[in-house]
MARLUMDO-488487 format. One record per residue (C-alpha): residue number from 1; residue in three letters; x, y, z. Coordinates in nm, 4 decimals. Example, Ala and Ser with C-alpha at 12.3 -4.5 7.8 and 13.67 -1.06 7.14 Angstrom:
REM MARLUMDO-488487
  nr rest     east    north       up
   1  Ala   1.2300  -0.4500   0.7800
   2  Ser   1.3670  -0.1060   0.7140
END
This chain:
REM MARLUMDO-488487
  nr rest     east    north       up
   1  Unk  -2.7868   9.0093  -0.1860
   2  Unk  -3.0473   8.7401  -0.2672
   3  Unk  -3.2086   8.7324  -0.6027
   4  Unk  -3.4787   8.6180  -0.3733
   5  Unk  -3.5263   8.9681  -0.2181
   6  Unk  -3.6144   9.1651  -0.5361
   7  Unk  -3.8466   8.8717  -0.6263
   8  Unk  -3.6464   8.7787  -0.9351
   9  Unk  -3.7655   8.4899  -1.1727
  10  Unk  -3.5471   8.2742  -1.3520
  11  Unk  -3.6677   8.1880  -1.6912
  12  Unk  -3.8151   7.7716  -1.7812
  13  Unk  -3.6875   7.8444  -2.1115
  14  Unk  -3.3836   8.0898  -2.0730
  15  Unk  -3.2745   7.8946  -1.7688
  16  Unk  -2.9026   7.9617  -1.6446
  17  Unk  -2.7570   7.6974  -1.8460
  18  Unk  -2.9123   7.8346  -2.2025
  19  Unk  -2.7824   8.1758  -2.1194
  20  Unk  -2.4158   8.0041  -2.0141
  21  Unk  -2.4450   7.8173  -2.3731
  22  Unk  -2.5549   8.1314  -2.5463
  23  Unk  -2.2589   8.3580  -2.4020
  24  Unk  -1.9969   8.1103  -2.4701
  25  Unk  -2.0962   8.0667  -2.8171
  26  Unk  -2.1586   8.4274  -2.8655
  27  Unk  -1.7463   8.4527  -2.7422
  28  Unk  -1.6236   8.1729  -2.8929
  29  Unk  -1.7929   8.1617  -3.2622
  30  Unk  -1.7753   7.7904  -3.2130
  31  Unk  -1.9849   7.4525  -3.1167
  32  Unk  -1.9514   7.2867  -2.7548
  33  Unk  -1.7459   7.0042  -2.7772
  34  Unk  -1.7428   6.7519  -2.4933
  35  Unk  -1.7841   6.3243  -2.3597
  36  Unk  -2.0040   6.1488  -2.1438
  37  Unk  -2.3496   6.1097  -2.2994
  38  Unk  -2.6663   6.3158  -2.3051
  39  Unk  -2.7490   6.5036  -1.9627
  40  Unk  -3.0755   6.5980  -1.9970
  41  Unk  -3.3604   6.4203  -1.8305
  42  Unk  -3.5173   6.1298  -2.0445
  43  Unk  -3.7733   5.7825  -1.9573
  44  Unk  -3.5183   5.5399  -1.8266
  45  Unk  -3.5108   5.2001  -1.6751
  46  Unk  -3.5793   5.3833  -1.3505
  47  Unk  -3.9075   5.4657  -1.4747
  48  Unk  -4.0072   5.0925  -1.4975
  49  Unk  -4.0376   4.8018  -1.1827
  50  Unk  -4.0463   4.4401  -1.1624
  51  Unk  -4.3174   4.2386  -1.0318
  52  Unk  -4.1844   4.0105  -0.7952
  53  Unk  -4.3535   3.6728  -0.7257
  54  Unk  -4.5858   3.6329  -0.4330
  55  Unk  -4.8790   3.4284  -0.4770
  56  Unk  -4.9347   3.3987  -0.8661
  57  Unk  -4.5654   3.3616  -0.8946
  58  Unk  -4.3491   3.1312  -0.7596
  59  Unk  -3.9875   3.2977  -0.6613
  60  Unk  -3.6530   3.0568  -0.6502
  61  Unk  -3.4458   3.0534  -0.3461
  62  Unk  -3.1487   3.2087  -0.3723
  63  Unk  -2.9119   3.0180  -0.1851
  64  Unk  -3.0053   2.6827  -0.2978
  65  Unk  -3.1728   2.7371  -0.6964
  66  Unk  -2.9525   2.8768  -0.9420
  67  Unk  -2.9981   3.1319  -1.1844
  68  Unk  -2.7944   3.1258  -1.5433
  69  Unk  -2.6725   3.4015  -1.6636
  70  Unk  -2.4838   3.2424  -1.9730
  71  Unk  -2.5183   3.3602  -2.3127
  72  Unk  -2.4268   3.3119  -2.6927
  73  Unk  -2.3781   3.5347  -2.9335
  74  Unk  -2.3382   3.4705  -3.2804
  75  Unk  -2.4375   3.1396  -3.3525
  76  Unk  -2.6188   3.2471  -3.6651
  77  Unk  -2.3604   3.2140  -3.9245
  78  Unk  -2.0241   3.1811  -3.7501
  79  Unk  -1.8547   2.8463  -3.6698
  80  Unk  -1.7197   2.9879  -3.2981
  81  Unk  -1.9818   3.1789  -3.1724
  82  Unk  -1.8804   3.3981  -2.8381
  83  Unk  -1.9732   3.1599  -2.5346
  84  Unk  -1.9699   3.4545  -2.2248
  85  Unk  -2.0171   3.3673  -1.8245
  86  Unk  -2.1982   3.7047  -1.7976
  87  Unk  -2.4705   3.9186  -2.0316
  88  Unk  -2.2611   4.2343  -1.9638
  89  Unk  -1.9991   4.3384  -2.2398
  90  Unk  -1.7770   4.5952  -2.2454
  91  Unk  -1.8647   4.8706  -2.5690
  92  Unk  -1.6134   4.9548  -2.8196
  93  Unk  -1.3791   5.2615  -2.6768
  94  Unk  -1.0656   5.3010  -2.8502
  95  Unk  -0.7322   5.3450  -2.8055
  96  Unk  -0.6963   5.7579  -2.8354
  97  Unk  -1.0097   5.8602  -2.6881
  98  Unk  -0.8465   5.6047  -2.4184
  99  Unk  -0.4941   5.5237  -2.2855
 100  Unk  -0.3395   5.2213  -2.3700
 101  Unk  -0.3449   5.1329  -2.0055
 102  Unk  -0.7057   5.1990  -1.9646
 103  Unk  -0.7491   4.9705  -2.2793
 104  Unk  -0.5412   4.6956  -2.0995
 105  Unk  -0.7784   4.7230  -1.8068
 106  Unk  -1.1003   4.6982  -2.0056
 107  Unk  -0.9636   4.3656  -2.1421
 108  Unk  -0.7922   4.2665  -1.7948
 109  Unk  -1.2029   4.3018  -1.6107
 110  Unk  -1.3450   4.1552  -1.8721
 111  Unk  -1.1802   3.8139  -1.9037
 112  Unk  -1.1796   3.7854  -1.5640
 113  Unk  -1.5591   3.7721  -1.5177
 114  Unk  -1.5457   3.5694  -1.8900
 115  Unk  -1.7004   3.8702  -2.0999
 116  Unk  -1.6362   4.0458  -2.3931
 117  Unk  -1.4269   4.4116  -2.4604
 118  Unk  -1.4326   4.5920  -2.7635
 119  Unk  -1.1636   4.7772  -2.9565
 120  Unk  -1.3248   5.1004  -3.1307
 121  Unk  -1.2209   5.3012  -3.3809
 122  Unk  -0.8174   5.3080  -3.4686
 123  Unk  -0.7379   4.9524  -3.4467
 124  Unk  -0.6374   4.6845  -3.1871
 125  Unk  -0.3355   4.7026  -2.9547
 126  Unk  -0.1387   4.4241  -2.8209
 127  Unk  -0.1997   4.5031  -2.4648
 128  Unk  -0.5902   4.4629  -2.5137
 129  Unk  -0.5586   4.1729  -2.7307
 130  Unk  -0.3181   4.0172  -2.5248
 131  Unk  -0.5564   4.0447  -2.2111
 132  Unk  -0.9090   3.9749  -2.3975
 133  Unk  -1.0196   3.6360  -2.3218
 134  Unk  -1.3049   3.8117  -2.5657
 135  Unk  -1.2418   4.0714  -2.8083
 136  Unk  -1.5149   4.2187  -3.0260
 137  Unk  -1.2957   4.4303  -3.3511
 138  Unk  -1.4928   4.7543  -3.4715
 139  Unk  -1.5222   4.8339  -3.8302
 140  Unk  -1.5892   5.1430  -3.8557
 141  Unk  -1.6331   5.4365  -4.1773
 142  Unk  -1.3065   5.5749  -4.0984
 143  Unk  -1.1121   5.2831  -4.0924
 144  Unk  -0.8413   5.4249  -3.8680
 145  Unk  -0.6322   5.1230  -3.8119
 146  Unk  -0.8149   4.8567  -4.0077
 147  Unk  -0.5824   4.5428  -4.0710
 148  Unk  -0.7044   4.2411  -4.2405
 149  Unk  -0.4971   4.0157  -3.9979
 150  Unk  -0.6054   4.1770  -3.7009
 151  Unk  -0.9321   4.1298  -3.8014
 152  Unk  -0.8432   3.7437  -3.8234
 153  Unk  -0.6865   3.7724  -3.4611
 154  Unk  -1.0420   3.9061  -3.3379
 155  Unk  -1.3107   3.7172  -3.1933
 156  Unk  -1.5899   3.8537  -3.3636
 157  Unk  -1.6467   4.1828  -3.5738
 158  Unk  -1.8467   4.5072  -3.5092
 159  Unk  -1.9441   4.7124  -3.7844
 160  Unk  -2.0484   5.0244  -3.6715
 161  Unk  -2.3146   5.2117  -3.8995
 162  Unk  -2.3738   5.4693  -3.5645
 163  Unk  -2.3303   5.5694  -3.1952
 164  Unk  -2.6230   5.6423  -2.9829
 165  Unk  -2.4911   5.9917  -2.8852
 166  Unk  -2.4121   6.1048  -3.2524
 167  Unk  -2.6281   5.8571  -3.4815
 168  Unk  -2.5788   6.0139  -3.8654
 169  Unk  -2.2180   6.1496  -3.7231
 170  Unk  -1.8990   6.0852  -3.7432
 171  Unk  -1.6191   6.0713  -3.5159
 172  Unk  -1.3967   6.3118  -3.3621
 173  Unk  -1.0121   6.2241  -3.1714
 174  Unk  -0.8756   6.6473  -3.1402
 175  Unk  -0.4955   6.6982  -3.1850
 176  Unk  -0.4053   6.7262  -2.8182
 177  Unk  -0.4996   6.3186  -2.8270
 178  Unk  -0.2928   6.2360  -3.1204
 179  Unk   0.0164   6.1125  -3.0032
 180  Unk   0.2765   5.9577  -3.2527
 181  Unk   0.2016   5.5877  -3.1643
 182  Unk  -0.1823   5.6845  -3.2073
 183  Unk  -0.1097   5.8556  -3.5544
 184  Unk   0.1005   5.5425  -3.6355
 185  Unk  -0.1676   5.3492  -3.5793
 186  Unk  -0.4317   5.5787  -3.8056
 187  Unk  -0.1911   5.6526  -4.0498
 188  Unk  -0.2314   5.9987  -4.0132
 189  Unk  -0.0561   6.2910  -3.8973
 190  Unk   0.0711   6.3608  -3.5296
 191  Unk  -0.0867   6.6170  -3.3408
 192  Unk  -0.3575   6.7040  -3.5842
 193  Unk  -0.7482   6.6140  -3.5162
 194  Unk  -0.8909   6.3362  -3.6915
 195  Unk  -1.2701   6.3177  -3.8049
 196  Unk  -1.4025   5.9783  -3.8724
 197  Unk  -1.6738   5.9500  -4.1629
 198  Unk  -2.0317   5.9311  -4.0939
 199  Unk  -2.0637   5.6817  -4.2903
 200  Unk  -1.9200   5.3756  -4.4652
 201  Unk  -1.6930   5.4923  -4.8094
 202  Unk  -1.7753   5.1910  -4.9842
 203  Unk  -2.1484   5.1929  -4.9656
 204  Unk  -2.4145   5.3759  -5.0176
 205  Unk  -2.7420   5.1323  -4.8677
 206  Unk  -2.8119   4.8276  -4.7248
 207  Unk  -2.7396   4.6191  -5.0018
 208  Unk  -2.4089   4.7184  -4.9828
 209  Unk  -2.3918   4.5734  -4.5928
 210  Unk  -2.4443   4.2291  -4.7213
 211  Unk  -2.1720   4.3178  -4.9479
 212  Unk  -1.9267   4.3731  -4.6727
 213  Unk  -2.0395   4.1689  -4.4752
 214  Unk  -2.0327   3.8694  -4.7086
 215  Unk  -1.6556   4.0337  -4.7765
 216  Unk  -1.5870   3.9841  -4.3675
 217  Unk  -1.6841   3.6338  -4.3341
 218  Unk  -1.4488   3.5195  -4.6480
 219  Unk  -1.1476   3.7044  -4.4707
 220  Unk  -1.2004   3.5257  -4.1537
 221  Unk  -1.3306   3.2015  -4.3048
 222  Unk  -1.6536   3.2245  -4.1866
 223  Unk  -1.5491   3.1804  -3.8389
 224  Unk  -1.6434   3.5140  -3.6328
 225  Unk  -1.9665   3.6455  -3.5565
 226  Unk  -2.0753   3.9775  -3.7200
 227  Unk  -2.2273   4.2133  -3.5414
 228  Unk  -2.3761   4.4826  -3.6711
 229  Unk  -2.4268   4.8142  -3.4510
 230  Unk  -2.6910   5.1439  -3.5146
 231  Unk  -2.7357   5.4558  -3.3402
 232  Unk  -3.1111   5.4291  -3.1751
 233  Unk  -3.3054   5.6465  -3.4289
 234  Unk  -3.5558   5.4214  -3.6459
 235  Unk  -3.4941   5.1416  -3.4788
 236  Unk  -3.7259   4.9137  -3.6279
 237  Unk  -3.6784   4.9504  -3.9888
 238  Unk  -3.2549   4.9293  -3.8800
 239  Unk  -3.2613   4.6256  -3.7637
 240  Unk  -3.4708   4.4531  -3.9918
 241  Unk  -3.2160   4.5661  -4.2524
 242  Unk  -2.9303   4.4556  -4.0359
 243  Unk  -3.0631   4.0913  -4.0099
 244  Unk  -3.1588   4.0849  -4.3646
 245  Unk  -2.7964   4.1649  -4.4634
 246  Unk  -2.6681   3.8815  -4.2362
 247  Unk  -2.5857   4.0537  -3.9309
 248  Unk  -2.5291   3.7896  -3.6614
 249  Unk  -2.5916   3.9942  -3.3527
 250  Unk  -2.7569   4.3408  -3.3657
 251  Unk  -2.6366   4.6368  -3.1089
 252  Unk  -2.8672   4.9160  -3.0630
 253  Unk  -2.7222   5.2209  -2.8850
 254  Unk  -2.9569   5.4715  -2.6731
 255  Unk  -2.9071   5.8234  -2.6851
 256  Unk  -2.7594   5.8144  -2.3129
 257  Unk  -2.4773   5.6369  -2.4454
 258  Unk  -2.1330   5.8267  -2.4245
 259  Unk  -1.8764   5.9218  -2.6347
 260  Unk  -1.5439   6.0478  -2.5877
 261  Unk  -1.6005   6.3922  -2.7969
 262  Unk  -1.9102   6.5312  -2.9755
 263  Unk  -2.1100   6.8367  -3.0399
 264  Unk  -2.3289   6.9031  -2.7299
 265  Unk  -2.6230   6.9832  -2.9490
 266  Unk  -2.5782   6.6161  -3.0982
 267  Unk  -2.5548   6.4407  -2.7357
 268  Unk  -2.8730   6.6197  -2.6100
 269  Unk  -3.1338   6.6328  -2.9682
 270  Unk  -3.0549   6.3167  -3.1632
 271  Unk  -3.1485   6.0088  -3.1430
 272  Unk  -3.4356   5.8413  -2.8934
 273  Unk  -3.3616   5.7054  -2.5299
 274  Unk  -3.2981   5.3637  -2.5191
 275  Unk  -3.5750   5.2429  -2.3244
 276  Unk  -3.7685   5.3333  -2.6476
 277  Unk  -3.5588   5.1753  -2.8794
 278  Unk  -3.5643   4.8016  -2.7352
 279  Unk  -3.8992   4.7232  -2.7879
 280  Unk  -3.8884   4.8274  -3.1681
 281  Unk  -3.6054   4.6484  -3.1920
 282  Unk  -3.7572   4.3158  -3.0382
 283  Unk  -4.0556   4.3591  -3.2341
 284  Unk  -3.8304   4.3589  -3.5909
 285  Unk  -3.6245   4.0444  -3.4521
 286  Unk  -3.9998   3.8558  -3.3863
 287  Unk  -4.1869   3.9237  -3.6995
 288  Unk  -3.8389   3.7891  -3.9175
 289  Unk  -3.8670   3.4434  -3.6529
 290  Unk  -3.5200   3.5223  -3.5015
 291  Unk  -3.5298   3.6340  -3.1697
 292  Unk  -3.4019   3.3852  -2.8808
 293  Unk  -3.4552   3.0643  -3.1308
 294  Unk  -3.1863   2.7993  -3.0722
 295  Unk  -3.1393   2.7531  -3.4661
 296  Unk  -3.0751   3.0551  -3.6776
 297  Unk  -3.1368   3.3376  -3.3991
 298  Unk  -3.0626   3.6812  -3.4373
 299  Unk  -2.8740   3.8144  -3.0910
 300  Unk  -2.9661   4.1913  -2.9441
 301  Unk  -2.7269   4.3677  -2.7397
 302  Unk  -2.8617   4.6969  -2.6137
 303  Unk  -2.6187   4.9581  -2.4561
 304  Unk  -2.6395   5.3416  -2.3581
 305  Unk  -2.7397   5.4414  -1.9981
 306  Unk  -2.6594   5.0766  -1.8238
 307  Unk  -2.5741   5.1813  -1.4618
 308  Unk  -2.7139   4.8780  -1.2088
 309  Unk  -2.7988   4.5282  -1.2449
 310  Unk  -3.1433   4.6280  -1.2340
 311  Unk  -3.0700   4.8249  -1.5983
 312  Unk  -2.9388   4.4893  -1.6753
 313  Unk  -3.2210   4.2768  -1.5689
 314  Unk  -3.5001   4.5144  -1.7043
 315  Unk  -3.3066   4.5713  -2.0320
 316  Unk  -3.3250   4.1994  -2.0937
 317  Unk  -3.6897   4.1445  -1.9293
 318  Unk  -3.7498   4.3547  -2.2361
 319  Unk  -3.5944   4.1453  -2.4878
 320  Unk  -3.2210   4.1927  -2.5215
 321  Unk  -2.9770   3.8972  -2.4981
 322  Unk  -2.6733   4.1362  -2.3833
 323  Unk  -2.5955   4.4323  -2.2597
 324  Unk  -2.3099   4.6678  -2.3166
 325  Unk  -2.1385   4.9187  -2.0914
 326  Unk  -1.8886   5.2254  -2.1549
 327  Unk  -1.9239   5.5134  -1.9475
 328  Unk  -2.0309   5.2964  -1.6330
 329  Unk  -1.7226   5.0967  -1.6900
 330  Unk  -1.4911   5.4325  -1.7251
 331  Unk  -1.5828   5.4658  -1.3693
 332  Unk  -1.5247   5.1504  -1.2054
 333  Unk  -1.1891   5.1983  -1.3364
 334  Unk  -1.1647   5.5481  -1.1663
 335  Unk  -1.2802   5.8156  -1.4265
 336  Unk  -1.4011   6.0942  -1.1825
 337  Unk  -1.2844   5.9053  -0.8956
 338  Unk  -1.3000   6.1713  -0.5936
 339  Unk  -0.9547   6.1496  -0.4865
 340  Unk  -0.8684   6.4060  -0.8102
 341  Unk  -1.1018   6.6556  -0.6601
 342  Unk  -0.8682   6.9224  -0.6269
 343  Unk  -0.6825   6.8508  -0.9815
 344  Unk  -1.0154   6.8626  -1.1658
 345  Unk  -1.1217   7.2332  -0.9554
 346  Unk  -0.7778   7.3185  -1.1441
 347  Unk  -0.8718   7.2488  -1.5449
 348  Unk  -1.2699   7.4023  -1.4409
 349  Unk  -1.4444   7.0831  -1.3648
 350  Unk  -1.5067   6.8711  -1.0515
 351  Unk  -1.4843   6.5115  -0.9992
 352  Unk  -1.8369   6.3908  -1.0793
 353  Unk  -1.8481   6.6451  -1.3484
 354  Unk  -1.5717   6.6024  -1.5543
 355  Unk  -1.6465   6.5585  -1.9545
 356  Unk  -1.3663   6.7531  -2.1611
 357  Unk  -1.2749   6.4419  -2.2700
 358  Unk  -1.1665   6.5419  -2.5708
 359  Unk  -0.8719   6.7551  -2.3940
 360  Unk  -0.6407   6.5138  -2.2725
 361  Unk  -0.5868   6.6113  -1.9465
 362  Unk  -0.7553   6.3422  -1.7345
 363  Unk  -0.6330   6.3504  -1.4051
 364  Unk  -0.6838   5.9697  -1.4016
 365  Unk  -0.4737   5.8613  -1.6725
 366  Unk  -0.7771   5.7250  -1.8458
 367  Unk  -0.8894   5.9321  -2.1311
 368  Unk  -0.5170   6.0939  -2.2302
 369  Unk  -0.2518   6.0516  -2.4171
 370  Unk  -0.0082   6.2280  -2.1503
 371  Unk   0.2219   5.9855  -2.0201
 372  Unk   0.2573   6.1799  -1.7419
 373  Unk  -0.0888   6.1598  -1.6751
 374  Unk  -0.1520   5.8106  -1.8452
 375  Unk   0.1349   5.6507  -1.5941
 376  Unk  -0.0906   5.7639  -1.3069
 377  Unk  -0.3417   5.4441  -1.4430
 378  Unk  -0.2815   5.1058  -1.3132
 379  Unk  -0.4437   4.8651  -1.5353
 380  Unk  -0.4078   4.5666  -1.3162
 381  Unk  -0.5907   4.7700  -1.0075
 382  Unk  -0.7990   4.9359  -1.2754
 383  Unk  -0.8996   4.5492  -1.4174
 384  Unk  -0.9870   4.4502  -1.0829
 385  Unk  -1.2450   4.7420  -0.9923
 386  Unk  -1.3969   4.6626  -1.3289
 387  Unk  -1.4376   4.2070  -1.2984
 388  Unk  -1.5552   4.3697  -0.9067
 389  Unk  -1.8448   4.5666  -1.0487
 390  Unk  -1.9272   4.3357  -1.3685
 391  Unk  -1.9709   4.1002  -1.0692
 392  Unk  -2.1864   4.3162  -0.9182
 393  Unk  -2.4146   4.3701  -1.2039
 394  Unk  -2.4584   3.9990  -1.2440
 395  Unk  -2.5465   3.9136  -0.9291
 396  Unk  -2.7866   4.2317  -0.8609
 397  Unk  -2.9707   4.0775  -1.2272
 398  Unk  -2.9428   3.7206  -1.0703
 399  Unk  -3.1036   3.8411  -0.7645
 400  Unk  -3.4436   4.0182  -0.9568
 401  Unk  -3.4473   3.6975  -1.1759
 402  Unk  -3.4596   3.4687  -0.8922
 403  Unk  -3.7677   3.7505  -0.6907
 404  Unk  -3.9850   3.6657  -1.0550
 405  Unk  -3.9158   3.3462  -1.0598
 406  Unk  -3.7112   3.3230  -1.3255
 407  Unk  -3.3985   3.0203  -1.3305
 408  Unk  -3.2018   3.1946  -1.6072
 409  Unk  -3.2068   3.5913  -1.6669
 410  Unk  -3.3064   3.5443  -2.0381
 411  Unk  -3.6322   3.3908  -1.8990
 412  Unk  -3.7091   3.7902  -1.8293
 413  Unk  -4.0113   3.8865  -1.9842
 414  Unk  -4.2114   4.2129  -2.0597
 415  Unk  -4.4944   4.0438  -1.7804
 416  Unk  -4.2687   4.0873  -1.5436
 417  Unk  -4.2490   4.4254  -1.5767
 418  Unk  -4.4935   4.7476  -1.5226
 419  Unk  -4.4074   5.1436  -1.5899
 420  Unk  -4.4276   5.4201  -1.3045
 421  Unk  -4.5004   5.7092  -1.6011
 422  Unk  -4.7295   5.7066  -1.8863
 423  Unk  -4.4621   5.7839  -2.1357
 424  Unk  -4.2747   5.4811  -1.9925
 425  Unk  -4.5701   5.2509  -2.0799
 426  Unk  -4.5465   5.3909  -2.4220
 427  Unk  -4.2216   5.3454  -2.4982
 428  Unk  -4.1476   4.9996  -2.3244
 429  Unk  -4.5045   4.8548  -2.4041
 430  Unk  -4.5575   4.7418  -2.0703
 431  Unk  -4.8813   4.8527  -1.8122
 432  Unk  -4.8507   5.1170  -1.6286
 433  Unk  -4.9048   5.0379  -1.2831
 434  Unk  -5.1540   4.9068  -1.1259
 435  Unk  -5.3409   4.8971  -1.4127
 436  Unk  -5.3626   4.6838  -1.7441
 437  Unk  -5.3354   4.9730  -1.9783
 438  Unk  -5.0447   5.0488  -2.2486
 439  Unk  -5.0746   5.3527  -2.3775
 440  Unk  -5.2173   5.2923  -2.7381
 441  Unk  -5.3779   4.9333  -2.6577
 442  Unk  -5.6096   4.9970  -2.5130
 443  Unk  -5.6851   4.7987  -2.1096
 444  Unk  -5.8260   4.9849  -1.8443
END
């Protein structure tokens, strides 16, 4: 019978979800552990639009203008900066939380659309080195895999001081994961989980960063860039303290960005969305004279919750140089892919749904170790759905350049843009629209 018929209410704060979470933690005595990023419902890109040109604006014609979507990263300090075709890079994932064929793929779509990939934590494999055009080496607190040389082999270095879905935690790769080439890799043993640090063992502040980072550039003769990437939390005061410890590029990661196994209670109450992290982090890069200057700039790449070339284009109209993508990209190669629909009913999930990535058992052959599962995964099909929808975002970014008139997409600019909620406005310092007013600036 319907719970409609006895006129039953379902509680705003004990909805059906908090009861779920309170039973299974109540049976289990432990934490939720899963991927993906945070589910709940936060200001996003969707909440802001462009203002395409009409009369006051002049729009460029498409089929005859062109619109650049070239960038450089780390031209700061490095003597072979990254020249990319595209603004879109691929976000560190690494090899464990991924297969080795999914890896391959990552770098396969990549240097086909002339991007970058990233390795993540546990160290670099041949297959995604040998099929980066681009490859971006993370340096993380665990050091799982770290090797000086490979570190020479890379074409610029991460380090990672936080995540967007766990900034201030560290990493987690369960047992089920850790096959013997993975533990090989680590150094540690097979079929046991592995926690990465929160934070770095060999320093304890900022002045420590310009330590290693001054460390970095004499292993790799001053040739790489060095990026320097932080969980979106205080923002602001982060990435002043990144540039002032000679970071070449700063990445700032929202809390919709993924991860391939976290507490729940992490994903969904720590950190701040990334549409409010952008602006804080463009206003640190202006006041120390860095941001988009020819000589001596300071790069921003902004990643967590880029879906759609519009996510692209708005992310930059706000003052990024670069976006990064991981969960979108784990689906252009077929994570959740439909045609697993009845394999994913069978381990409780559903294809659209699935985030036990931390299990292994990926009916796509993209976040396991299983090599039954893993040899389902072709990374040469796999690395053409990705260069397809990298494509894709370009072109959809291209296209809302060209409507503001706009003949490269770092020409973007806040103006361009207006907010469709009031907490929108806030965050990305834009009017809401119709109107001239950002919420604590006063305008009417």
């Amino acid at each position: 019978m319907s719970t409609d018929t006895w006129g039953l209410r379902e509680s705003a704060t004990f909805d059906r979800g908090a009861i779920a979470a309170i039973q299974r933690a109540a049976e289990t005595g432990i934490y939720d552990i899963r991927g993906w990023g945070a589910k709940r419902a936060l200001p996003h890109f969707d909440d802001l639009l462009f203002l395409g040109a009409s009369m006051s604006r002049y729009p460029l014609e498409g089929y005859r203008e062109k619109c650049g979507t070239d960038v450089v990263l780390g031209g700061r300090n490095a003597k072979y900066p990254l020249h990319l075709d595209t603004p879109v890079t691929i976000a560190g994932m690494s090899f464990g939380a991924l297969s080795g064929r999914a890896k391959e793929a990552l770098g396969r779509g990549a240097s086909e659309v002339g991007t970058s990939t990233t390795t993540g934590d546990g160290g670099m494999t041949p297959e995604e080195r040998g099929q980066s055009k681009h490859l971006v080496y993370q340096y993380l607190p665990s050091r799982y895999g770290m090797n000086p040389d490979d570190l020479r082999k890379a074409d610029a270095i991460e380090v990672v001081l936080g995540q967007g879905a766990k900034p201030g935690g560290g990493g987690m790769l369960l047992g089920q994961k850790i096959s013997e080439r993975v533990a090989g890799m680590r150094t540690l043993p097979q079929g046991i989980d592995q926690r990465s640090a929160s934070r770095h063992p060999d320093w304890t502040g900022p002045d420590d960063l310009a330590i290693k980072i001054a460390e970095l550039r004499e292993i790799t003769d001053w040739e790489k860039p060095i990026y320097v990437k932080v969980g979106a939390t205080r923002t602001y005061y982060d990435t002043k303290l990144a540039v002032h410890s000679g970071a070449d590029v700063v990445v700032v990661d929202g809390m919709q960005g993924g991860t391939a196994a976290t507490q729940d209670v992490f994903i969904e109450h720590v950190g701040i969305p990334t549409l409010a992290a952008v602006p804080q982090a463009v206003q640190a890069l202006q006041e120390l004279g860095v941001h988009r200057q020819a000589e001596g700039g300071v790069q921003l790449i902004v990643s967590g919750g880029i879906r759609t070339g519009a996510d692209v284009a708005k992310a930059m109209a706000l003052g990024a140089d670069a976006v990064a993508i991981g969960t979108a990209a784990l689906i252009a190669l077929g994570d959740n892919d439909p045609k697993y629909a009845a394999e994913y009913e069978k381990i409780g999930s559903a294809a659209g749904f699935y985030d036990d990535f931390q299990d292994g058992r990926d009916p796509a052959g993209i976040t396991t170790q299983d090599p039954e599962l893993a040899a389902r995964f072709d990374p040469v099909e796999g690395g053409r759905r990705l260069a397809n929808y990298l494509r894709v975002l370009t072109m959809e970014a291209q296209t809302i350049a060209r409507a503001c008139g706009k003949a490269h997409l770092t020409h973007l600019e806040p103006e361009d843009l207006v907010a469709v909620t009031i907490e929108a406005a806030a965050m990305a310092r834009v009017p809401l629209a119709g109107t001239s007013w950002i919420p604590g600036q006063g305008g009417f």
